[in-house]
C-alpha positions in Angstrom: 0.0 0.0 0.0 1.5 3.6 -1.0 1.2 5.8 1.7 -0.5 9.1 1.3 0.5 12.1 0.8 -0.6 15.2 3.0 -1.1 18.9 2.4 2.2 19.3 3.9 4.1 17.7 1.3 5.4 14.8 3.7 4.5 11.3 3.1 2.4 10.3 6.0 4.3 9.2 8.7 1.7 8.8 11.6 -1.4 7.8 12.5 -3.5 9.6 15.0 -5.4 7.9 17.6 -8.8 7.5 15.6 -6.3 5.7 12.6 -6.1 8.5 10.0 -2.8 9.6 8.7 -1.2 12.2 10.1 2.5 14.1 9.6 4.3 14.0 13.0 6.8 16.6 11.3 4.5 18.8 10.6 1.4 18.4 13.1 1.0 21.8 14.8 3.6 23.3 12.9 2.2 23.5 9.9 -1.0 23.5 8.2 -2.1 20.1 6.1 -0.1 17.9 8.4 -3.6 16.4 9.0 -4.9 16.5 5.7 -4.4 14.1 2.6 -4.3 15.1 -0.7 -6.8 13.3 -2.8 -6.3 10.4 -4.6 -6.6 11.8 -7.9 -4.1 14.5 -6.9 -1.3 12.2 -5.7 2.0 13.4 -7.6 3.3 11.8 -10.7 6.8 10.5 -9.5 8.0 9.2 -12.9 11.4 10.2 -13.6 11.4 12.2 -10.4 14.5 11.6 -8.1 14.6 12.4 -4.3 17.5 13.2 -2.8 18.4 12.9 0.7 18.5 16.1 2.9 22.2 14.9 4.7 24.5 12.8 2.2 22.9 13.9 -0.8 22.4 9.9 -2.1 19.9 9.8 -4.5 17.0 7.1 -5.2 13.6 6.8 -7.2 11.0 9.2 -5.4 8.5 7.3 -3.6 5.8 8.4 -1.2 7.1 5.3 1.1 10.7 6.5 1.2 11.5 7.3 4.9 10.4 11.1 5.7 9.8 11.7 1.9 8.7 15.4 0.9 7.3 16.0 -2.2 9.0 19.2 -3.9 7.4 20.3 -7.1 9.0 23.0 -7.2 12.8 21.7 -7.2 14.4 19.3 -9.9 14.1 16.8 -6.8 12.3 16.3 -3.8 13.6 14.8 -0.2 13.9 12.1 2.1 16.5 10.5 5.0 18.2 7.4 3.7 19.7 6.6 7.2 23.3 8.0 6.7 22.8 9.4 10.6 21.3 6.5 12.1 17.3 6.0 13.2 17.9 7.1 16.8 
């Protein structure tokens, strides 16, 4: 299952107690954290590239990348490949 993508621009990372999707970035930070973009309005990722936001490796975008952000206004958008750790 592709996971959705929120007003944000974050994959959804969360789920809030009643089981929708939420951005835990985001939430109370910034608007659309709690709201998904409609199916129909999900990004085309073909021959899109994400890039990730410490070491700069790049992969396929994908909504289920870890801490993907969809950047339509770049050449790329961005994600954590685990170059840090997951602590």
């Amino acid at each position: 299952m592709t996971t959705p993508l929120m007003y944000c621009g974050h994959s959804a990372n969360a789920i809030k107690e009643d089981g929708s999707p939420v951005c835990a970035i985001c939430v109370g930070l910034v608007e659309g954290a709690n709201k998904v973009v409609p199916g129909g309005e999900q990004p085309d990722l073909t021959n899109r590239m994400a890039k990730c936001i410490y070491c700069n490796s790049q992969v396929q975008s994908n909504l289920n990348l870890p801490f993907f952000k969809f950047k339509p206004a770049y050449s790329h958008d961005w994600f954590y490949c685990g170059c840090r750790g997951w602590d």
